[in-house]
C-alpha positions as CSV (number, residue, x, y, z in Angstrom):
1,X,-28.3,-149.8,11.3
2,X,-31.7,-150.4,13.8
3,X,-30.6,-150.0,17.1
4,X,-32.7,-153.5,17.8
5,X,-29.5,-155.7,16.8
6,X,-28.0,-157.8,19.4
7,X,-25.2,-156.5,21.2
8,X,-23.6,-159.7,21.3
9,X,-23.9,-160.2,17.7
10,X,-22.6,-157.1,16.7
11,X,-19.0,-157.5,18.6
12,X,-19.2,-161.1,17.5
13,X,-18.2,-159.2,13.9
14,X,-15.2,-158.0,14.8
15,X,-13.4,-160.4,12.6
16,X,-15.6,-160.6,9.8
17,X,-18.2,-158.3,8.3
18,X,-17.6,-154.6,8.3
19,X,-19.5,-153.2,11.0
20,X,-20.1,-150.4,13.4
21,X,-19.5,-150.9,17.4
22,X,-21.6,-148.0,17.6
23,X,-24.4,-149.9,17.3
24,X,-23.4,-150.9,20.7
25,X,-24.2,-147.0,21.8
26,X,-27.0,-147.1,19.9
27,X,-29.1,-150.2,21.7
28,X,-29.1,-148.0,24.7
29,X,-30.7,-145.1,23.5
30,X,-34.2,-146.7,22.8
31,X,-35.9,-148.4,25.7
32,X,-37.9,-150.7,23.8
33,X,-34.2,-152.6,22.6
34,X,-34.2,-153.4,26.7
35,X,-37.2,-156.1,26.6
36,X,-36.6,-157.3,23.1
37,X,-32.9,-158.0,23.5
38,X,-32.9,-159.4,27.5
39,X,-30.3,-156.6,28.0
40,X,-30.4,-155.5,31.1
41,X,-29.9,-151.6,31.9
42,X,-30.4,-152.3,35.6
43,X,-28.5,-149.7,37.8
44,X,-26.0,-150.8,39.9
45,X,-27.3,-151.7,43.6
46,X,-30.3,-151.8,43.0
47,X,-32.2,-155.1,43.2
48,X,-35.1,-154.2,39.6
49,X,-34.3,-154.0,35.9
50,X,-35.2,-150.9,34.3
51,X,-38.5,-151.1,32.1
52,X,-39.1,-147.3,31.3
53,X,-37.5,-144.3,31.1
54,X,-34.7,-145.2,33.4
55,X,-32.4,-145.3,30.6
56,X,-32.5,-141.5,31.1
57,X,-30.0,-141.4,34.6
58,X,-27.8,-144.3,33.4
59,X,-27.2,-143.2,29.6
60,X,-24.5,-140.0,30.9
61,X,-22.5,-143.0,32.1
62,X,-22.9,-145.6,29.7
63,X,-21.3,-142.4,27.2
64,X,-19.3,-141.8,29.7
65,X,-16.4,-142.2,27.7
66,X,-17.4,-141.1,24.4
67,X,-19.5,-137.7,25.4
68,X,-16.7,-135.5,25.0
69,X,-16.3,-133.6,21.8
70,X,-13.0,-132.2,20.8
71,X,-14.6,-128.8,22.0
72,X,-15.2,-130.0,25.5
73,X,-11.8,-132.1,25.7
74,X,-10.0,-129.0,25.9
75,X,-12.4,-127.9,28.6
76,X,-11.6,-131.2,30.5
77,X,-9.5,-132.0,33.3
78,X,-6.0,-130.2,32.8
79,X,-3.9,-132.9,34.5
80,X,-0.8,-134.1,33.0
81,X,-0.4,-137.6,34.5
82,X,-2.6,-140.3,33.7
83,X,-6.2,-140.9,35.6
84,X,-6.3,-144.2,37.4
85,X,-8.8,-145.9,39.4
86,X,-7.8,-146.6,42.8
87,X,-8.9,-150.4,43.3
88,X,-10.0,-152.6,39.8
89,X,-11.8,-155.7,40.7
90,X,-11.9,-158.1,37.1
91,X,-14.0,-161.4,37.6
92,X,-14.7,-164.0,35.0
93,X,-18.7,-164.4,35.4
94,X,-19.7,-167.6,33.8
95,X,-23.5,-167.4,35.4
96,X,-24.9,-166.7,32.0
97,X,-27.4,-164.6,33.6
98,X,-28.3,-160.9,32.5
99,X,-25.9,-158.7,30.4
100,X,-25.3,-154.9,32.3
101,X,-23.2,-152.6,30.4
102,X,-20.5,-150.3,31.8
103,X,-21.6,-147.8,33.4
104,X,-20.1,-144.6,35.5
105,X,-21.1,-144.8,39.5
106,X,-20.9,-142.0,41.7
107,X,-17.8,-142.9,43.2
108,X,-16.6,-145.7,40.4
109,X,-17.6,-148.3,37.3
110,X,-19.1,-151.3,36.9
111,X,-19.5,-153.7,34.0
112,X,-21.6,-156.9,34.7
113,X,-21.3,-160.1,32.6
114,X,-19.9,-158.8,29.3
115,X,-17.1,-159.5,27.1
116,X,-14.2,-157.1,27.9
117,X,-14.2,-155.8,24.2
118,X,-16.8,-153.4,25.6
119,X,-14.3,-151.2,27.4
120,X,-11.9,-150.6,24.2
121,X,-14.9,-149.0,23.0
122,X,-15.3,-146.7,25.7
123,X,-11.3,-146.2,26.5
124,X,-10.4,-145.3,23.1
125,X,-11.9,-142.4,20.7
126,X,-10.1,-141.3,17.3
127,X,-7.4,-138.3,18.0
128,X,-7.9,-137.3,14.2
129,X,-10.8,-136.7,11.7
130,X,-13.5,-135.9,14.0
131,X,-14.8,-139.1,14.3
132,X,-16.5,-139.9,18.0
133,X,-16.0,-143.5,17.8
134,X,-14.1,-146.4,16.2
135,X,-15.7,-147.9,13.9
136,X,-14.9,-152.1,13.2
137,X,-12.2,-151.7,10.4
138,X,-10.6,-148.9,13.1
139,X,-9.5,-151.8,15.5
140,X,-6.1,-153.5,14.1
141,X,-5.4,-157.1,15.5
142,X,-8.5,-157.7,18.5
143,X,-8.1,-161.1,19.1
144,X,-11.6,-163.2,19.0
145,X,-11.9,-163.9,23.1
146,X,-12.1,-160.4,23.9
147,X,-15.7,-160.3,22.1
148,X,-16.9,-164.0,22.6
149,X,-19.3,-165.3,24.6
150,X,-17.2,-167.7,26.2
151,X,-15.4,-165.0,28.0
152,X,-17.9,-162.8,29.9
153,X,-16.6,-160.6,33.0
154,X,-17.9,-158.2,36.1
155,X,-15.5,-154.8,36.5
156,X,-16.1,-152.9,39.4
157,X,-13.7,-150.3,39.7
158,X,-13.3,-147.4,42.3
159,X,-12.1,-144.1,41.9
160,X,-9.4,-142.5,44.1
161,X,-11.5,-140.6,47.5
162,X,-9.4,-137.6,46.3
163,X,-10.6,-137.9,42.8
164,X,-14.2,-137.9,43.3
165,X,-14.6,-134.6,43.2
166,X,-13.3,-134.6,39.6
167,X,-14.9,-137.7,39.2
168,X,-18.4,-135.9,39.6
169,X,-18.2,-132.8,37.4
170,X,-20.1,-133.8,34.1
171,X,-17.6,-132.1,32.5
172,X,-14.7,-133.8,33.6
173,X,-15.8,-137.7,33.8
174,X,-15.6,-138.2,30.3
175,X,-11.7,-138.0,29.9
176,X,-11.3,-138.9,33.4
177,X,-12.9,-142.3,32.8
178,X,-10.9,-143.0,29.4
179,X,-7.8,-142.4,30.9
180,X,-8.7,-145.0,33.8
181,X,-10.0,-147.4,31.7
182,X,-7.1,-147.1,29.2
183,X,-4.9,-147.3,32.7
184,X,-6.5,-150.2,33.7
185,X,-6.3,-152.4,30.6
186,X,-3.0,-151.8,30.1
187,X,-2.1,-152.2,33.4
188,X,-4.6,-155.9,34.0
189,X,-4.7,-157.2,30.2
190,X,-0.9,-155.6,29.8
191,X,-2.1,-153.5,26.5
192,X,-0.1,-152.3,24.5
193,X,-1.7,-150.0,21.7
194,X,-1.0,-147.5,18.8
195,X,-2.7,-145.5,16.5
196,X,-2.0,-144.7,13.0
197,X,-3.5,-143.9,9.5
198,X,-4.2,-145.6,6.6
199,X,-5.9,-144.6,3.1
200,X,-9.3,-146.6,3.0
201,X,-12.5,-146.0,1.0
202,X,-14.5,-143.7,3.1
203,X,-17.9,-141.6,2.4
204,X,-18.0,-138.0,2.4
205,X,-21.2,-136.1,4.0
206,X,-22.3,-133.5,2.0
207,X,-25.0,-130.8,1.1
208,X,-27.5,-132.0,-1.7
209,X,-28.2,-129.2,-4.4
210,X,-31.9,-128.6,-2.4
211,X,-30.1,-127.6,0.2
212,X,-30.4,-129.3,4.3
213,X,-33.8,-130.0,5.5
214,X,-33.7,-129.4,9.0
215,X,-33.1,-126.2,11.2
216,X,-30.6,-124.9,13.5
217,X,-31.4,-125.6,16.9
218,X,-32.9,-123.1,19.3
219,X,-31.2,-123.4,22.4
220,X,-33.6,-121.9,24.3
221,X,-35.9,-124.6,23.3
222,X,-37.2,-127.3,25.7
223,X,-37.6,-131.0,24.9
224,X,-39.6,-132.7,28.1
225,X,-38.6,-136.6,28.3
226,X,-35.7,-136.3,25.5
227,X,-32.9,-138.1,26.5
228,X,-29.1,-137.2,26.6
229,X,-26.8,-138.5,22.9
230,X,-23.3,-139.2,22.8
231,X,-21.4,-136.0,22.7
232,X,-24.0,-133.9,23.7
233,X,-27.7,-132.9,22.0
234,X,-31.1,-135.2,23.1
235,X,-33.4,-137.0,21.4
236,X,-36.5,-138.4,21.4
237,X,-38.6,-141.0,19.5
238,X,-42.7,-141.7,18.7
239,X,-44.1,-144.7,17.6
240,X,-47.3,-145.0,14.7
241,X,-48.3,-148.2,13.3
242,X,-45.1,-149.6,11.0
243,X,-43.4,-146.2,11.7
244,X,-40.8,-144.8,14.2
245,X,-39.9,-141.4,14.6
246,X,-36.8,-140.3,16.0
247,X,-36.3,-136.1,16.6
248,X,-32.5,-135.2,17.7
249,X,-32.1,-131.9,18.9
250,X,-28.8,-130.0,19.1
251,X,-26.4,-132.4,17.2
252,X,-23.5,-131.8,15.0
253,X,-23.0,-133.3,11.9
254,X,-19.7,-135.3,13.3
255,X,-22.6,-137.2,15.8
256,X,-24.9,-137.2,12.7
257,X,-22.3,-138.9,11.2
258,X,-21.3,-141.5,13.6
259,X,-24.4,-142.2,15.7
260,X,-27.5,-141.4,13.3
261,X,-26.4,-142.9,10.0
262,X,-25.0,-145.9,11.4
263,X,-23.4,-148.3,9.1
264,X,-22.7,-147.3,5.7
265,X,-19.9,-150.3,5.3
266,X,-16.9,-147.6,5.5
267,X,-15.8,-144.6,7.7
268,X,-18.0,-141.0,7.2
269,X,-16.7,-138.2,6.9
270,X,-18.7,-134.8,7.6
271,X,-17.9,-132.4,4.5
272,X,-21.2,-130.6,5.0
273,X,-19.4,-127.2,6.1
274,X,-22.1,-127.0,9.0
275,X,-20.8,-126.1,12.1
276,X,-23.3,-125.0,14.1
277,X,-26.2,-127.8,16.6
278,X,-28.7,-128.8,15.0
279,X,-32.2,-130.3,15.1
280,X,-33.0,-133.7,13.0
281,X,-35.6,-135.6,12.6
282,X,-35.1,-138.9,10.6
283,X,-38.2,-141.7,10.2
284,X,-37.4,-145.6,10.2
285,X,-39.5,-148.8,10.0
286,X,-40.5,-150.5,12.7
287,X,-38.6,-153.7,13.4
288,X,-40.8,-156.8,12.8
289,X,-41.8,-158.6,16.0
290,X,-40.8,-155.8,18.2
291,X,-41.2,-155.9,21.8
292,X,-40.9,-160.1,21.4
293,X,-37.7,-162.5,21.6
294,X,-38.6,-162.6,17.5
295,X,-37.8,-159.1,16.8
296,X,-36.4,-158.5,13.0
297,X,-34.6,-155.5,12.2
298,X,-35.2,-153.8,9.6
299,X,-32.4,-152.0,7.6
300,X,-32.6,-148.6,6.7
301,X,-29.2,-147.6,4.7
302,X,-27.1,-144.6,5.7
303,X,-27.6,-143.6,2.1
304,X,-31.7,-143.4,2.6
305,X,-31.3,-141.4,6.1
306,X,-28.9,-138.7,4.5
307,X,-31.2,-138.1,1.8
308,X,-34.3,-137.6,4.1
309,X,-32.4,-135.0,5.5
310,X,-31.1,-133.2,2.6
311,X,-27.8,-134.4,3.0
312,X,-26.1,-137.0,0.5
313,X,-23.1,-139.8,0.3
314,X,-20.4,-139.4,-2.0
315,X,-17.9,-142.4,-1.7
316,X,-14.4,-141.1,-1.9
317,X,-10.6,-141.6,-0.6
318,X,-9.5,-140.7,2.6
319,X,-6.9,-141.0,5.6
320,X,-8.5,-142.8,8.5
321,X,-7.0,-143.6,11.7
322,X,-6.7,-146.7,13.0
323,X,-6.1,-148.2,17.0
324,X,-3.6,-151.2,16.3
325,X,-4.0,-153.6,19.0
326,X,0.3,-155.2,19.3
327,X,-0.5,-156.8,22.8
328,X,-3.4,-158.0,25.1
329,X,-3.8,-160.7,27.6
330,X,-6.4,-161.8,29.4
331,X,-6.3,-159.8,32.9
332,X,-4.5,-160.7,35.8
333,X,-6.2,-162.5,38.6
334,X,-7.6,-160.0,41.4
């Protein structure tokens, strides 16, 4: 799925078509979505939206809470008790005004004027089947006001003085800032959660009979101006008349799965038997009207991007997990 598509739009679908909230991820890794969209990506305290590149310093908090692959997880903090923030702040914001997404502070996180669906994405990341993200039919029983626009909030939270020393190794945020976030919804919106499997339909990745076209990454191998993915690797894109070209470099095929082939209309499973990173290069059409409040996506099937790269779909049965929402309120007042 383009990463042009409103983020709005796409959590408005909770309850109805089959799609992906990594789409959400996705709008923030292209800085041409910022100006088409009127999404702002505007670093906290500071006074200017972002029109360039500055997606770059923001991104490692925006993924804050999906960077971590299982690998690094048991790298993370070793802590037994929960993470928590020390002070929450939840305001309903009803200015209407610019859109910021959550993103990880120095000492904190911040959320400005968006539905609080936002942070179940971030707090929550399947325990089983490799997947790095919930996908829509993952989420069991989200009621409709946490992803309307008739209920936008501001979160400022701060973390803990003796904390931030945690709170500042890159390789420790990532959990740190789920378990907060999971603390803080369940202790504001009093959520109550599980998590449990169901058989669905789901897609299998696998190797076509010409074999993968793309290489193993070098990792000695610099990419100036790439930018940082979701569970580690960069990438990059170009631009040629109707064309964009999008390089990834040092990805698995889980994040292949979830973040490049976007929605295929059921869960993906990697099958491939690759294990190593990797380096991918995948070429979509431009979205009509780009760059203007007209912009058009236009769809390029998980199907068609797997068989660029060698790789192909085979639909098949499968356990998926599933977060099963049994309680949620709207938060507390401050």
């Amino acid at each position: 799925m383009s990463a042009f598509l409103d983020i709005q739009e796409m959590m408005r679908r909770l309850d109805g078509e089959r799609r992906s909230l990594l789409v959400v991820c996705a709008l923030f890794l292209t800085t041409g979505a910022q100006a088409s969209l009127g999404i702002s990506l505007r670093a906290q305290g500071t006074d200017q939206d972002s029109e360039k590149p500055a997606v770059y310093p923001i991104v490692p908090g925006v993924f804050g809470g999906l960077h971590a692959t299982a690998e690094q997880e048991q790298a993370g903090p070793a802590k037994s008790e929960k993470w928590k923030f020390a002070v929450v702040s939840i305001r309903r914001n009803n200015s209407g005004g610019p859109q910021h997404v959550g993103v990880a502070t120095a000492d904190g996180y911040q959320m400005k004027n968006l539905f609080l669906g936002y942070l179940f994405l971030m707090a929550y990341v399947p325990q089983t089947g490799g997947g790095a993200i919930y996908s829509v039919d993952q989420f069991i029983g989200m009621p409709a006001w946490l992803t309307g626009d008739d209920d936008h909030y501001d979160v400022d939270a701060k973390v803990d003085e003796a904390d931030l020393a945690d709170w500042q190794n890159p390789a420790k945020q990532p959990a740190m800032l789920r378990s907060m976030l999971q603390a803080m919804l369940e202790d504001r919106l009093k959520l109550v959660v599980h998590r449990s499997t169901k058989e669905a339909p789901v897609y299998l990745l696998v190797v076509g009979k010409n074999g993968p076209e793309f290489k193993e990454t070098n990792p000695g191998e610099l990419h100036p101006g790439a930018r940082p993915m979701p569970g580690g690797g960069t990438l990059s894109r170009e631009q040629k008349d109707d064309q964009m070209t999008v390089h990834y470099f040092g990805i698995s095929m889980a994040q292949l799965a979830r973040f490049v082939l976007g929605d295929a209309g059921r869960p993906i499973q990697d099958k491939t038997g690759l294990l190593r990173k990797y380096d991918v290069t995948i070429v979509r059409p431009m979205p009509e009207g780009a760059g203007t409040p007209e912009v058009k996506p236009v769809e390029t099937s998980a199907a068609d991007i797997a068989n660029q790269l060698g790789l192909k779909l085979e639909p098949a049965k499968g356990q998926v997990e599933t977060l099963v929402i049994d309680h949620v309120e709207r938060p507390s007042p401050n």
